[in-house]
N, C-alpha and C positions, 0 to 999 in steps of 0.2 A: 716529374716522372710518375707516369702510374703503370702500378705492376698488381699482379696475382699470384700468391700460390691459389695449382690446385694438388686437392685429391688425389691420391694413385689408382683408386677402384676407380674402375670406368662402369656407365650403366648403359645398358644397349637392351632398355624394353621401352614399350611405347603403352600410349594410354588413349581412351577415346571418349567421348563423353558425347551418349544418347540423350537426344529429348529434353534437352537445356538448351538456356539461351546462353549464347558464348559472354564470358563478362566483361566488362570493358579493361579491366588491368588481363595480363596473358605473362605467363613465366614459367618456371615450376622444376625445373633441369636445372644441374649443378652449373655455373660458370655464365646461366644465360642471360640476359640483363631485363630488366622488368619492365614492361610496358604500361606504365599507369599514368593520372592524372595528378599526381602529385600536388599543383598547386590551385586546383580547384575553377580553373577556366575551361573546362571542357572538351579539351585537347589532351590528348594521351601524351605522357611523356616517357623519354627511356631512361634507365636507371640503372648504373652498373654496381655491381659490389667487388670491392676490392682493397686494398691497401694504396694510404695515402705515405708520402715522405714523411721521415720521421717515424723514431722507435717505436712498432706494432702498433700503428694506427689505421684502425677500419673506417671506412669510408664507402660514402657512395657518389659516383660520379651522374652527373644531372645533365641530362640535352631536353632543353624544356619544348615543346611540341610547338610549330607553328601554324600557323590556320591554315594555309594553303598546301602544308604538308611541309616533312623533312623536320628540322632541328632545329635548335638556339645553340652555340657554343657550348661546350660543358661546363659546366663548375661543380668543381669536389668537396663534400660536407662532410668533416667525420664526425663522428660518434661513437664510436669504445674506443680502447686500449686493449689489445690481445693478443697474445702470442701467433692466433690465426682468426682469420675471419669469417664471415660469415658469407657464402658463398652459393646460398641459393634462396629466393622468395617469391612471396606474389605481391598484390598490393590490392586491400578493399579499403573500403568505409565500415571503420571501426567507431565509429562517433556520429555525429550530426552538423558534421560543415561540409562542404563541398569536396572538400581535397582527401585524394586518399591516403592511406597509413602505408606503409612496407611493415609486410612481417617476413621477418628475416632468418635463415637456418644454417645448420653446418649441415653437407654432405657426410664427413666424418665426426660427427660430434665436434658438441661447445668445446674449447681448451679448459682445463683445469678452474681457471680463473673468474669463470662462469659457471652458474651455479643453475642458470635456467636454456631448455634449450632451443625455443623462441622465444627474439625479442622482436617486440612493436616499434617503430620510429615513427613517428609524430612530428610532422616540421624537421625531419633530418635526427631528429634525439629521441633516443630509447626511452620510452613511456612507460614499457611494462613487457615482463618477462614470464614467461607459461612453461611447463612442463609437457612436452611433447613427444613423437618419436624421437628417439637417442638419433639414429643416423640413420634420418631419411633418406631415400631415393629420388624422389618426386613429391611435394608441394601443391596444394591446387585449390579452387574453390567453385562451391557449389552451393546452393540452398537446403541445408537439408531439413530443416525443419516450419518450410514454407511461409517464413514470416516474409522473406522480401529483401533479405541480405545474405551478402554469398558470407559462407562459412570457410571454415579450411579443412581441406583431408591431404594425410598424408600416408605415402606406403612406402616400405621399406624390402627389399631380401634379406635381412639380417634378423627376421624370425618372429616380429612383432607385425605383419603384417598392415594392415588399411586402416586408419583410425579417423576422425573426425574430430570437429573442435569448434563449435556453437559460437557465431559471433551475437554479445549482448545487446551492442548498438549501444554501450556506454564506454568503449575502449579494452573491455574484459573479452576472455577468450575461455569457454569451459568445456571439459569432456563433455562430445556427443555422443547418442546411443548407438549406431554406426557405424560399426568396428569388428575386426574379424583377426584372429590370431592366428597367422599360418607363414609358411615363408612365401617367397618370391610370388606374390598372386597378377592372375591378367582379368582385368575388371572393365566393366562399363559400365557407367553412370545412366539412368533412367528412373523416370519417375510411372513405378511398375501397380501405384495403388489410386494413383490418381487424384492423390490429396494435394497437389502442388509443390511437395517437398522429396526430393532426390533421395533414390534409393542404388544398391549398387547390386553385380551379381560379379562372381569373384567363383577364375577358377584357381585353384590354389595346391601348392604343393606342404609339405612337411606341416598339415594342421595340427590344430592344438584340440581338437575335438574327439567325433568318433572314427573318424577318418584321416586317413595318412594322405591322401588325394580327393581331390572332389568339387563341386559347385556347389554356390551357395549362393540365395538373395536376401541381403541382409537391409528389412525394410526400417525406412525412415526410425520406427520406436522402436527399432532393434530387433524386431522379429526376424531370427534366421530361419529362410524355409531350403532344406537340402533339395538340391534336384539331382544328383549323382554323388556317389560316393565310394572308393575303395580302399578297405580298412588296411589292405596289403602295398598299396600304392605301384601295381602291378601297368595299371592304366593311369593316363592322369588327362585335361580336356582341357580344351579352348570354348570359349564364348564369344556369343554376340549377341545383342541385343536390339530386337527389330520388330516391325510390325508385319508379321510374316501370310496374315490372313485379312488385314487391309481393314479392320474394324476400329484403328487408332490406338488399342491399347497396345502397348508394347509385351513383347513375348522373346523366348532364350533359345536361343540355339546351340546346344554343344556339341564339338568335333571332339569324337577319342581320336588321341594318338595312337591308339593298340591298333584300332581296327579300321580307323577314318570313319565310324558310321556316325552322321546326324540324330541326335535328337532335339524334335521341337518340341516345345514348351508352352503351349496358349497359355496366357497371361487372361485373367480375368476381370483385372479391372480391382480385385478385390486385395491382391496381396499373393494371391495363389494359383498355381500354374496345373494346367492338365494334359499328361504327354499327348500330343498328335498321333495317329488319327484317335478319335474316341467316338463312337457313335453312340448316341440317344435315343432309345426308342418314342414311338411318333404316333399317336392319334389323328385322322385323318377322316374330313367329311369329303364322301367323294358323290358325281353323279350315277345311277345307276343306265342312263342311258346314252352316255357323250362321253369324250375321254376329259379326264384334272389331269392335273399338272399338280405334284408333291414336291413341295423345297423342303425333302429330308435334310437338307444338310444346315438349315435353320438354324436347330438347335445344337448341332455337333460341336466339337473340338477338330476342324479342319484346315488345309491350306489350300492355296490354288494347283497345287501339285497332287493331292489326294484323287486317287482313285476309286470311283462308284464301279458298284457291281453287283447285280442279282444272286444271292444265293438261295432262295429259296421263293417260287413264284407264286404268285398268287392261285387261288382256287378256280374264283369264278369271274374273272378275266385276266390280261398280258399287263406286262408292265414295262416301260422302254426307256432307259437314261439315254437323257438328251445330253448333246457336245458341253450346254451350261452345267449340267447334273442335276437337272429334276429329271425326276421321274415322274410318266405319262402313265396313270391308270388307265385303261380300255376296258369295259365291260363285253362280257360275251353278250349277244341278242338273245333279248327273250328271258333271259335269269333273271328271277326272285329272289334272289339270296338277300338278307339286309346287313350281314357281316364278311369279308373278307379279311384275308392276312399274307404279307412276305415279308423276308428275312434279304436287309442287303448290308453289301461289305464295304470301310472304308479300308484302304491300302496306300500306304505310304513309308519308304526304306526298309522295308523290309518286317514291318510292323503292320497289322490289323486288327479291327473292329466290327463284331457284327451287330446290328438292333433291327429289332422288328417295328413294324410298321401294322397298325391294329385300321380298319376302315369300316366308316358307316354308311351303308350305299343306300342312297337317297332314290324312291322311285316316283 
């Protein structure tokens, strides 16, 4: 016979992970059975946690993967003695052999009897026990600090929010920098600096900061950079995480629930974001006898949705945004002038930017 207690809290958020590569173990939900390779032939295996016959015995039920697809029969391995079990994990490579480890959690916290609240099993037997969220939500793994092995994070609504946990690649597991103190947060994973290691952006209710409500990117060495914040927790937002101006770096989009308005976030490649639209003013060599072509928007903070627009035209000739959004300088005939100047606008949600445009007319 195999059986399970679960949990009474039910979880009903979801998670999404930008701009990583998916890992070959997948898990992470209370109750859901692990998909890893367990025994080091390169076939994912599934693996359930639960209680085995016999007084308070946890165990994991094993369907070893076969190459054409599907299962082997299960066979049940325990491993503790506990009043309850443990009932949610992932599974990486924590060591240097082929097979991977299960680290293993309580939804509602270890029992008494346990003194740590992840354990590692190794071959089916608990290896080593870590101090982690009390009572996760969701389990997961990502690289966060670009070495080349997935780490662990976990997040909770019970007020300790998003944390991290540095795989050593010797069977040890240590606090990462990572980490965000708030309740119930909605995140996505992306690697927003471009160093190769996972960073996260988290919008988050009841924090532990200077704000009651707000977003936050909390990079790879811990760097938190706020992009909204309300101290009253009046508003509070969703995120996404996307490359919304098609340059490859990843950039944030938050939705307020107060108002529904968008705001974007250019991502710079650096660690730091700059609200959408933002215009840059522009040095420009043009002809003074033929119409150029100006890619003001070059050097902007834009989208493919931002709006070009003349606000203030030139002196000593016209200027015309095209469908792509350059702008076409025209000289008037016959003018001398060897400097001109205009002023245009980007517009986007209800947000705008003006910068000038400085020109040196070549004759």
């Amino acid at each position: 016979m195999w059986g399970r207690r679960i949990a009474t809290v039910v979880v009903a958020l979801t998670v999404t992970t930008i701009g990583m590569t998916a890992p070959a173990a997948q898990a992470g939900w209370q109750d859901e059975p692990i998909v890893a390779d367990v025994n080091g032939d390169g076939i994912a295996d599934r693996n359930t946690l639960g209680f085995l016959p016999g007084p308070d015995q946890c165990g994991v039920l094993v369907e070893m993967g076969l190459p054409g697809g599907g299962y082997r029969p299960a066979q049940s391995y325990p491993y503790l003695s506990a009043l309850y079990c443990p009932d949610m994990g992932v599974g990486l490579n924590l060591d240097n052999d082929p097979a991977l480890e299960l680290a293993v959690t309580w939804f509602a916290g270890p029992p008494p009897s346990v003194s740590e609240t992840l354990l590692v099993l190794d071959d089916f037997a608990v290896s080593g026990g870590f101090d982690t969220i009390f009572q996760p939500s969701y389990i997961g793994t990502a690289d966060f600090d670009g070495d080349g092995r997935q780490d662990i994070y976990e997040w909770t609504d019970q007020g300790h929010g998003f944390s991290t946990y540095l795989n050593t690649g010797t069977g040890a597991l240590v606090p990462g920098p990572v980490k965000y103190c708030s309740g119930r947060p909605q995140y996505q994973l992306a690697d927003f600096d471009r160093d190769g290691a996972m960073d996260v952006v988290i919008a988050y209710a009841e924090g532990c900061g200077s704000y009651f409500t707000g977003v936050v990117v909390v990079l790879d060495d811990g760097t938190v950079v706020d992009l909204q914040g309300d101290v009253g927790g009046d508003d509070y937002w969703t995120v996404a995480a996307t490359d919304v101006n098609g340059d490859t770096i990843m950039d944030v989009v938050t939705t307020s629930d107060l108002t529904g308005a968008q705001t974007i976030f250019i991502g710079t490649g650096t660690g730091t974001f700059v609200p959408a639209p933002r215009a840059i003013r522009d040095n420009s060599r043009v002809s003074g006898v033929r119409a150029t072509g100006i890619p003001v928007l070059a050097n902007d903070f834009a989208t493919g949705r931002t709006k070009l627009t003349i606000v203030t035209p030139p002196t000593h000739g016209t200027v015309q945004v095209t469908t792509g959004r350059t702008v076409i300088y025209r000289p008037y005939p016959n003018q001398q002038a060897r400097s001109d100047r205009f002023v245009y606008r980007l517009t986007e949600g209800g947000r705008s930017s003006n910068a000038g445009v400085s020109l040196r007319i070549a004759h």
